[in-house]
C-alpha positions in Angstrom: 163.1 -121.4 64.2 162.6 -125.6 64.9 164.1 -128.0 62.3 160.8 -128.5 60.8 160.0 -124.8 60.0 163.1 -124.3 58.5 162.8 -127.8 56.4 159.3 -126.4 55.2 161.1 -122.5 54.1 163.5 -124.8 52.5 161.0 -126.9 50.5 158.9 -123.4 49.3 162.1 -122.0 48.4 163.3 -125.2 46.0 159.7 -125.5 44.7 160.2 -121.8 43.6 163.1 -122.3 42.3 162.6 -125.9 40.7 159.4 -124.2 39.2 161.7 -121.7 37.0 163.9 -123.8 36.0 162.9 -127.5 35.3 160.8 -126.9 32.3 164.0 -125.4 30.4 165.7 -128.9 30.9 165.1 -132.4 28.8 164.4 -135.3 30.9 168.6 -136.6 31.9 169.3 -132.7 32.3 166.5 -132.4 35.2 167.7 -135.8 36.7 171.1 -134.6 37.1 170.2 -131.1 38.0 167.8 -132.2 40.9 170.3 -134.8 42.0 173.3 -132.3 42.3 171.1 -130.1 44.7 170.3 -133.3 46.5 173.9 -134.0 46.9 174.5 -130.2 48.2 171.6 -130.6 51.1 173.7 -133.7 52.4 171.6 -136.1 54.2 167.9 -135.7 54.2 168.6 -134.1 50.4 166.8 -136.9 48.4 163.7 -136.5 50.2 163.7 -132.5 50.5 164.1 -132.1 46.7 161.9 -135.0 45.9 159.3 -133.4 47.8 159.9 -129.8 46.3 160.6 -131.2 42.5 157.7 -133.8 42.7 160.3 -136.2 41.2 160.3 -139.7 42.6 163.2 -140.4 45.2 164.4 -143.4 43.0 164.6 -141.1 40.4 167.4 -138.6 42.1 168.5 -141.6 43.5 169.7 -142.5 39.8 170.6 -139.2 38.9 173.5 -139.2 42.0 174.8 -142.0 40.7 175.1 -141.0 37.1 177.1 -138.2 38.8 179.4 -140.4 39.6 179.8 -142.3 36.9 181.0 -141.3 33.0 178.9 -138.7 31.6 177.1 -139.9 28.0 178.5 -138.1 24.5 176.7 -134.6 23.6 172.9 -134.7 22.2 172.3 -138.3 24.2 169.7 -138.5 26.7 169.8 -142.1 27.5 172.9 -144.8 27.5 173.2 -146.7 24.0 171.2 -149.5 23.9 168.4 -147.6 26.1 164.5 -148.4 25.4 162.7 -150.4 23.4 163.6 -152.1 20.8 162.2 -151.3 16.9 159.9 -153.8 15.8 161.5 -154.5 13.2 164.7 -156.0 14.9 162.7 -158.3 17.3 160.3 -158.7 14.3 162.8 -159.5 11.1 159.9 -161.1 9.0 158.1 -157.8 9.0 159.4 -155.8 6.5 159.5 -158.6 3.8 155.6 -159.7 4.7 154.6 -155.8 4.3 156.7 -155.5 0.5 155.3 -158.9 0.0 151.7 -157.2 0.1 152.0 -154.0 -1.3 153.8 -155.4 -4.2 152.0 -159.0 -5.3 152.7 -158.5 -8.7 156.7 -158.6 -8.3 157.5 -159.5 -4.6 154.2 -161.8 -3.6 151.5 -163.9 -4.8 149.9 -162.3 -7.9 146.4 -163.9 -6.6 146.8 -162.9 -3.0 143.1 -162.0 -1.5 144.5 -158.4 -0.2 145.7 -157.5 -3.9 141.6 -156.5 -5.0 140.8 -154.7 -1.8 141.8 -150.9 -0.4 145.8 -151.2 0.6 144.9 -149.1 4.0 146.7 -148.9 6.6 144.3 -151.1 8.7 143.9 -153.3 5.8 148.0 -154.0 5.8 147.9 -154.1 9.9 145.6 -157.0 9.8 146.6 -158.5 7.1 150.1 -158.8 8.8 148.9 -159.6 12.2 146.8 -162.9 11.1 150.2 -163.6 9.2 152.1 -164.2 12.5 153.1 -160.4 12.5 151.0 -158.0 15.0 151.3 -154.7 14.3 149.6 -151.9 14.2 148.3 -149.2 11.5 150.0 -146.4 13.1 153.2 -148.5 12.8 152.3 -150.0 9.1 152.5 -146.0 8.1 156.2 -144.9 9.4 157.5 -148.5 8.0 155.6 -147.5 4.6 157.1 -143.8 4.8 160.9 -145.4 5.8 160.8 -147.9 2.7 160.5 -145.1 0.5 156.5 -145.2 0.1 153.8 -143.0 -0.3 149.8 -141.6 -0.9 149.8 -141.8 -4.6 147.1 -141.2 -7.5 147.1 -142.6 -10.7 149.5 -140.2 -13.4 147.7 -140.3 -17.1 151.9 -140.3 -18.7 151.1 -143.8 -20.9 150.0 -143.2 -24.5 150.6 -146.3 -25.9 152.2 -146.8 -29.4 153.3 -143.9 -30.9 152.7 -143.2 -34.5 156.1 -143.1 -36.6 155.6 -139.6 -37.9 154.2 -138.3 -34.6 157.1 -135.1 -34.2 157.0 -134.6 -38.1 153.2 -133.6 -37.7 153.4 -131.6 -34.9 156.4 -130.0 -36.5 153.7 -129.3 -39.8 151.4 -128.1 -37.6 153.6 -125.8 -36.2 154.9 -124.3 -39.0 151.9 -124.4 -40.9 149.8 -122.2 -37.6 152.8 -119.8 -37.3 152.6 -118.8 -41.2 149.0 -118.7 -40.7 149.0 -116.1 -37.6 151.8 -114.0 -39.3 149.8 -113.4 -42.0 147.1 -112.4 -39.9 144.7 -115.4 -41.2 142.5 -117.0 -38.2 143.9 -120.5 -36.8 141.4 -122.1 -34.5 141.1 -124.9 -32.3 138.4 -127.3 -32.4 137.1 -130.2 -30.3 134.2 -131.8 -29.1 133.7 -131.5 -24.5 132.4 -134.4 -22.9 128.8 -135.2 -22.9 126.8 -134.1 -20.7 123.1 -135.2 -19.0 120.9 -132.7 -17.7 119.1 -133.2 -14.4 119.7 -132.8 -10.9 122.4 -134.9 -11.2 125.6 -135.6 -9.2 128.5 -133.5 -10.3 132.3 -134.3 -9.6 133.6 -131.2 -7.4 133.0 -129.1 -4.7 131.8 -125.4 -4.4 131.5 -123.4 -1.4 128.1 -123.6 0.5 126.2 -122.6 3.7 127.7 -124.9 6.6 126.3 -128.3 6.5 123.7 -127.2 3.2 125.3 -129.1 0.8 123.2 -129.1 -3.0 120.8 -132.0 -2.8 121.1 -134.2 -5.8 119.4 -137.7 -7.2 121.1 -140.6 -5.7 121.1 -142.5 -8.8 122.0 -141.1 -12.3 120.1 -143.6 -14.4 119.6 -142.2 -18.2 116.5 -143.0 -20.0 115.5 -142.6 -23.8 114.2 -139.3 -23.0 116.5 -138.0 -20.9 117.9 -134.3 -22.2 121.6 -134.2 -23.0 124.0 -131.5 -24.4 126.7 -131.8 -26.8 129.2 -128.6 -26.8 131.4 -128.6 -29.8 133.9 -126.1 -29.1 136.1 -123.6 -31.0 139.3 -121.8 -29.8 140.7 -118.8 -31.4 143.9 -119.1 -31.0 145.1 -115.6 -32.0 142.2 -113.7 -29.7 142.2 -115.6 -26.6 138.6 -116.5 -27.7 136.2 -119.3 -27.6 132.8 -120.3 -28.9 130.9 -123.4 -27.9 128.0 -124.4 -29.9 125.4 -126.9 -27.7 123.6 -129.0 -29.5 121.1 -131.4 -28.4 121.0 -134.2 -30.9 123.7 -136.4 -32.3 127.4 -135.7 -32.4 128.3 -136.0 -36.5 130.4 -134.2 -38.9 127.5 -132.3 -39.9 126.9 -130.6 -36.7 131.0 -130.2 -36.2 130.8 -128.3 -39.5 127.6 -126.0 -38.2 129.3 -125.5 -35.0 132.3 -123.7 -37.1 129.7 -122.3 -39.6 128.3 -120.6 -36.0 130.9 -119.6 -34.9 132.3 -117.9 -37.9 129.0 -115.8 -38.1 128.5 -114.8 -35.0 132.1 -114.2 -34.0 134.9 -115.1 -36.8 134.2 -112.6 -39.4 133.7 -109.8 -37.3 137.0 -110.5 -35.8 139.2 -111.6 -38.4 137.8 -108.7 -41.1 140.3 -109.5 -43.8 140.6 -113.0 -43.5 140.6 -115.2 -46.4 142.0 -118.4 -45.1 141.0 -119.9 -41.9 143.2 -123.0 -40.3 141.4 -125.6 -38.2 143.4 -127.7 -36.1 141.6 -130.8 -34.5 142.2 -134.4 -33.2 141.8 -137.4 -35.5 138.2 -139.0 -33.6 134.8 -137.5 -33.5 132.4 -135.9 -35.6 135.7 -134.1 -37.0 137.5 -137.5 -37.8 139.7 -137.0 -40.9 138.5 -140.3 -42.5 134.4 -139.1 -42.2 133.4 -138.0 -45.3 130.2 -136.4 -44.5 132.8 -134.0 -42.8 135.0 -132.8 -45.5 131.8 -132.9 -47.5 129.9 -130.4 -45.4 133.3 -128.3 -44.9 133.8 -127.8 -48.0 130.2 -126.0 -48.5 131.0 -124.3 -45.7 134.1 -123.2 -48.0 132.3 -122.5 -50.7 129.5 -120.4 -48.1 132.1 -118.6 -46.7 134.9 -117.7 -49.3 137.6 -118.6 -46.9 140.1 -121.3 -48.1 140.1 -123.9 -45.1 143.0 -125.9 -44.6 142.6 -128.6 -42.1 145.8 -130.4 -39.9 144.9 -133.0 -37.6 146.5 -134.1 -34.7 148.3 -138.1 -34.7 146.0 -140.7 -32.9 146.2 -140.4 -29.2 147.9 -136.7 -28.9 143.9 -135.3 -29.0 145.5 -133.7 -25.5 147.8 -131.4 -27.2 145.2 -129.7 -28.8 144.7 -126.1 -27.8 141.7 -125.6 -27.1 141.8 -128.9 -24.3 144.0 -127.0 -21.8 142.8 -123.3 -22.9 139.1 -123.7 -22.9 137.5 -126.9 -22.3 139.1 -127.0 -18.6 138.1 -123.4 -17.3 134.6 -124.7 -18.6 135.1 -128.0 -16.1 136.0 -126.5 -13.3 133.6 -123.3 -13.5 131.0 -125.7 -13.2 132.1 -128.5 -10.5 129.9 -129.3 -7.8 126.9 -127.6 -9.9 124.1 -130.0 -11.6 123.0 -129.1 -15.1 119.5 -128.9 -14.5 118.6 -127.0 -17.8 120.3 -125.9 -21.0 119.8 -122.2 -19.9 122.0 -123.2 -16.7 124.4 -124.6 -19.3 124.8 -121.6 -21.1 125.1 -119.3 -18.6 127.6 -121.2 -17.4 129.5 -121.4 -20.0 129.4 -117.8 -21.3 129.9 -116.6 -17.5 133.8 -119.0 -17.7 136.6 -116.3 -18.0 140.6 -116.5 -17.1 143.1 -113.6 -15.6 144.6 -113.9 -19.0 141.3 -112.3 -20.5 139.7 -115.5 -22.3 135.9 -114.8 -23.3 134.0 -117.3 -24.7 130.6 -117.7 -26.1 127.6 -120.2 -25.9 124.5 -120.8 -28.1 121.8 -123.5 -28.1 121.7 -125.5 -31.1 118.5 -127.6 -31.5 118.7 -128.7 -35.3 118.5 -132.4 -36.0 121.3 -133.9 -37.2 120.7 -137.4 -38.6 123.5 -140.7 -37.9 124.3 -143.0 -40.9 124.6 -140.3 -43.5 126.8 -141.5 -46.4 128.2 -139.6 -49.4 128.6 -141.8 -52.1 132.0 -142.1 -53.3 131.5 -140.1 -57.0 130.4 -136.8 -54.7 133.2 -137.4 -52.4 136.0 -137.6 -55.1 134.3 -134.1 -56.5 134.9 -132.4 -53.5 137.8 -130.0 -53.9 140.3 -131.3 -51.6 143.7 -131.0 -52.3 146.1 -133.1 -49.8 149.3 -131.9 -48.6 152.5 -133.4 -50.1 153.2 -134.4 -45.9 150.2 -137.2 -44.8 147.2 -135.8 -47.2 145.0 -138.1 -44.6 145.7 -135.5 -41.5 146.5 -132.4 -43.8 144.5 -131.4 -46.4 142.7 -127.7 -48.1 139.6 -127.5 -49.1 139.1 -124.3 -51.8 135.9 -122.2 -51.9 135.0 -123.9 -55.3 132.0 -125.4 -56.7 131.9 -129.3 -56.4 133.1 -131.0 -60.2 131.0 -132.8 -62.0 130.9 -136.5 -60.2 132.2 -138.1 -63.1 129.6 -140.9 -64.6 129.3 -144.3 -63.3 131.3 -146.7 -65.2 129.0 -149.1 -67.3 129.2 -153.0 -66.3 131.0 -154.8 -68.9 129.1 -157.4 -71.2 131.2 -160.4 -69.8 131.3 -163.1 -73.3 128.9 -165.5 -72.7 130.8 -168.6 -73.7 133.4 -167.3 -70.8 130.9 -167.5 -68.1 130.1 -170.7 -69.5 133.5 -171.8 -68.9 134.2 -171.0 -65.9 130.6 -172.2 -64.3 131.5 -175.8 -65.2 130.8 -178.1 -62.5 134.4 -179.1 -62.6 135.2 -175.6 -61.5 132.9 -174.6 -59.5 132.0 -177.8 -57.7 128.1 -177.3 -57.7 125.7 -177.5 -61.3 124.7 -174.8 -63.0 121.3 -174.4 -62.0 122.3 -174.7 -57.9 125.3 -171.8 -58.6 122.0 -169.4 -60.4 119.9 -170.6 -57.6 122.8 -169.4 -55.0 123.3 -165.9 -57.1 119.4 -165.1 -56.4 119.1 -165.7 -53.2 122.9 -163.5 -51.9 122.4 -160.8 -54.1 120.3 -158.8 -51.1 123.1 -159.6 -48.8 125.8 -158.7 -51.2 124.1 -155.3 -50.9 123.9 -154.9 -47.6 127.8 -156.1 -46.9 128.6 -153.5 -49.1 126.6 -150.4 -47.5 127.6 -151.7 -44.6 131.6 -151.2 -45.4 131.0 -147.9 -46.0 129.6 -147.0 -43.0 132.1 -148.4 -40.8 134.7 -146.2 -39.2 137.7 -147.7 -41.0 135.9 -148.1 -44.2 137.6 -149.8 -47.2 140.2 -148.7 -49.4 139.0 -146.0 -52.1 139.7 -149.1 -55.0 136.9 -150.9 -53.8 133.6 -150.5 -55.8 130.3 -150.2 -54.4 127.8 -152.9 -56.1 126.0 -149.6 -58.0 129.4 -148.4 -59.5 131.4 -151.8 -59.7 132.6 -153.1 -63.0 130.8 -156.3 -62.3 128.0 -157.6 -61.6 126.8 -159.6 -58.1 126.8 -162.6 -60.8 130.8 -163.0 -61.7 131.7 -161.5 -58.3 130.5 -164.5 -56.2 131.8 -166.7 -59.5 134.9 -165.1 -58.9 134.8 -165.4 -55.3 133.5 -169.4 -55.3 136.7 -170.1 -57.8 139.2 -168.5 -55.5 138.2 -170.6 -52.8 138.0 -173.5 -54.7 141.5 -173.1 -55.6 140.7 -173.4 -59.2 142.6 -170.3 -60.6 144.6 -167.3 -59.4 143.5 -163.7 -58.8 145.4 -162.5 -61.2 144.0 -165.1 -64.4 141.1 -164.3 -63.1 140.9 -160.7 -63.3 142.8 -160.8 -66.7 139.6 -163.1 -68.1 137.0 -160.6 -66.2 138.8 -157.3 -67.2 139.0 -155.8 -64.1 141.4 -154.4 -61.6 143.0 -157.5 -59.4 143.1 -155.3 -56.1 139.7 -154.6 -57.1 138.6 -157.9 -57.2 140.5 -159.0 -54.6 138.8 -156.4 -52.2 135.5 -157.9 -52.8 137.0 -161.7 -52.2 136.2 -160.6 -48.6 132.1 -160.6 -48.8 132.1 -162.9 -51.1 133.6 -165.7 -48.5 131.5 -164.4 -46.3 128.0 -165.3 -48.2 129.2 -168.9 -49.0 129.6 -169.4 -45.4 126.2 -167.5 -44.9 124.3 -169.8 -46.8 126.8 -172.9 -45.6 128.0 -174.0 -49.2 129.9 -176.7 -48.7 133.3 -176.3 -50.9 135.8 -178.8 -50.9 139.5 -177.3 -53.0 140.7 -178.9 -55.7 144.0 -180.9 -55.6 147.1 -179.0 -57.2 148.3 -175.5 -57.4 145.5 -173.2 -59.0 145.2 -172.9 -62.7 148.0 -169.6 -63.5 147.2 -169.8 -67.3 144.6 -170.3 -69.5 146.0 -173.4 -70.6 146.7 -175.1 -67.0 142.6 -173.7 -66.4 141.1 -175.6 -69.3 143.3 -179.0 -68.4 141.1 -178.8 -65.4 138.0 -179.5 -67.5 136.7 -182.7 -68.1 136.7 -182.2 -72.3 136.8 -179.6 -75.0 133.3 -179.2 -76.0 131.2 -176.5 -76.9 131.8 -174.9 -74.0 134.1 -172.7 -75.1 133.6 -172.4 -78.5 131.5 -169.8 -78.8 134.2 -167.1 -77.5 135.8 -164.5 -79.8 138.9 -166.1 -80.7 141.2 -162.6 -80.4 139.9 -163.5 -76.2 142.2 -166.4 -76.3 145.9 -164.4 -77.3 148.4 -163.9 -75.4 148.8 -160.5 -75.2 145.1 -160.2 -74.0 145.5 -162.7 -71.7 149.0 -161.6 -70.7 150.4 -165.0 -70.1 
């Protein structure tokens, strides 16, 4: 056999060999390994194991010589110091320009262009790059994920102020839905879902579907005055794991909440809850079932009266609406059975509503509700103070019961007092009132329509006024000595209080309509300049205000004038 055959059986044989074994060994562990056999061949042993191994001769090459020299501590591949260095040693400005970006409002410039677009990761690496730092996005991301950073979404955790007795109602409610269920009385949950607009609209959510067949949908969800929509108003039993939501397709008011439970009731409650003669709603403090609506304990409490049962009603503190049952119990099976699904038609709404069910056996039932329910409804306030409410001795605004009696008799409007001529005299004096007679008549005929209207309007909004002020119809006085009043007040001529001693009325009374009454001199711009001093707190400080003693006030009743009428 020549030298070159047996170099060649050589070669096979390593490659064999090498073949076996190399692919056990990290990248020092193969240098070394292919450099001791080098070693063994003696001379001509770089280039037969190179050629076997398909390592590079420079590479044994360094591998004999690390054989020679002191062998690196265990788990090290390479000699400290080895490779490349991080970018953020030969880059120390990096770090602070990335927290500088991601953070603008503490670390950076609150109007930096890169705070009101998409924080990517290709956003950050060019950002930093045109700031003397190149990078790239790949690197942006382990830097992020090293600092403590990550993909976040927003956490809904911030409720805002709290109310003071927040704990001490949930506590009532509590307490007041445990007594309820062991005495076997119903306790239901009510709320109003989100409204919804029919069409083939785009729906949040994703369903599965045919490769690449994805539901074809409007790219635009305009509404229009026509355009269909569907209010469900739900209820929750609590004690049956049931639920009934009552679709309507008109307006959302505390007449169709109330119809909606009246619904319910007859199509599901009594037959469930046989012996029930109380039935407890609980409910959040905005919507159609706000606690301060009183078309809503008006219609309840027929629906009392309808239905025998002795409701009792505990609402839950502003912004805690989440807590209520029926939010994480009904209204969010009902979400996500119908993601990625448009509404096209109140059947399809139904269906899918009645079709929503839970492993923990929830049912729950739908019907269409088509009546008309009206918006700007008011109950005056003599029907409102009949109703049979009785408030609880803890907040009577969120708790309350309503018993399944007949309405009392609104009591009668009180009459307008005859105000004494000779005192309305008096106190329309020019010197008073700053205008002449005639102008202050001329300015009582042409307000009194607005008067009206500022008042209706009061009662309509949703923080209406406080139950001591008096509609014009059922006021003590007339539009005549309330804008008097009002013009003295701002006039500075007198006090609230004289002047509600010399009217005979109620000073929070009259100050409550001080409001609408400022607000019709500035309507019709009268100019009124106050009058120098403290105003008049007796009736002797008012008449030093006038020029003389005529007849003007002669013609009162002298018993007017004591001081026990007067008080002062």
């Amino acid at each position: 056999m020549t030298a070159r055959t047996a170099a060649r059986v050589s070669v096979v044989a390593l490659r064999a060999k090498f073949d076996q074994f190399l692919p056990h060994l990290d990248e020092r562990r193969r240098r070394i390994y292919l450099a001791s056999e080098a070693a063994a061949l003696g001379h001509g042993g770089i280039t037969l194991v190179a050629a076997a191994s398909g390592a590079s001769a420079a590479t044994i090459a360094r591998g004999i010589a690390e054989l020679s020299g002191r062998p690196l501590s265990a788990g090290r591949i390479r000699a400290p110091g080895a490779g490349r260095k991080p970018v953020t040693v030969t880059d120390p400005g990096l770090l602070p320009a990335l927290e500088a970006l991601i953070e603008p409002h503490t670390r950076g410039d609150p109007v930096l262009p890169l705070r009101w677009t998409t924080l990517s990761l290709r956003s950050l690496s060019s950002a930093l790059t045109n700031q003397g730092h190149p990078v790239s996005a790949a690197t942006v991301g382990r830097l992020l994920h090293a600092l403590g950073y990550s993909l976040q979404g927003t956490a809904k955790t911030t409720e805002g102020a709290s109310h003071p007795d927040r704990d001490a109602q949930f506590t009532h409610i509590n307490a007041t839905a445990a007594a309820f269920l062991e005495d076997n009385q119903p306790v239901i949950s009510v709320d109003t879902k989100a409204k919804e607009w029919l069409g083939n609209r785009d729906r949040p959510g994703r369903i599965w579907r045919p490769g690449k067949n994805p539901i074809r949908v409007d790219c635009h969800t305009f509404t229009t005055s026509d355009q269909p929509v569907v209010i469900p108003y739900g209820i929750y039993d609590i004690a049956r794991n049931t639920g009934w939501v009552n679709v309507g397709t008109d307006h959302d008011t505390g007449e169709f909440a109330v119809e909606s439970i009246r619904r319910w009731w007859q199509q599901r409650g009594r037959d469930d809850h046989p012996d029930a003669g109380r039935l407890l709603i609980t409910a959040d403090c905005g919507g159609s079932n706000d606690p301060r609506r009183w078309t809503w304990k008006k219609h309840l409490a027929a629906f009392a009266l309808e239905s025998g049962l002795e409701i009792t009603v505990c609402h839950f503190p502003p912004g805690t609406s989440k807590w209520n049952k029926i939010e994480h119990r009904m209204f969010c099976h009902i979400t996500a059975n119908w993601r990625g699904r448009p509404l096209t038609s109140y059947q399809v709404v139904i269906e899918t509503i009645a079709a929503t069910t839970t492993r923990t056996g929830l049912r729950i039932g739908a019907e269409l509700d088509t009546g008309r329910y009206d918006l700007g409804i008011t109950v005056p306030p003599a029907e409102f103070h009949a109703l049979p409410i009785t408030p609880h001795a803890f907040h009577g605004d969120w708790n309350y019961t309503l018993a399944p009696v007949a309405p009392r008799h609104p009591e009668p409007a009180p009459s307008r007092q005859r105000i004494d001529p000779a005192l309305t005299a008096m106190l329309t004096d020019p010197a008073l009132t700053g205008m002449s007679r005639s102008a202050f008549d001329h300015l009582v005929a042409i307000s009194e329509p607005y008067w009206d209207a500022l008042a209706e309007a009061a009662f309509q909004r949703r923080f209406h006024r406080p139950r001591s002020y008096l509609h014009p119809q059922t006021s003590s006085l007339d539009h005549y000595h309330r804008l008097l009043a009002a013009l003295l007040r701002r006039r500075r001529a007198v006090t609230s209080t004289l002047l509600a001693q010399l009217l005979n009325v109620g000073r929070t009374n009259l100050s409550n309509q001080f409001q609408d009454g400022h607000r019709l001199l500035d309507l019709h711009r009268v100019a009124v300049t106050p009058l120098p001093g403290t105003p008049a707190r007796t009736l002797a400080q008012l008449q030093a205000r006038l020029p003389t003693r005529d007849d003007t006030c002669t013609g009162l009743d002298p018993g007017f004038w004591t001081p026990e009428r007067l008080g002062s």
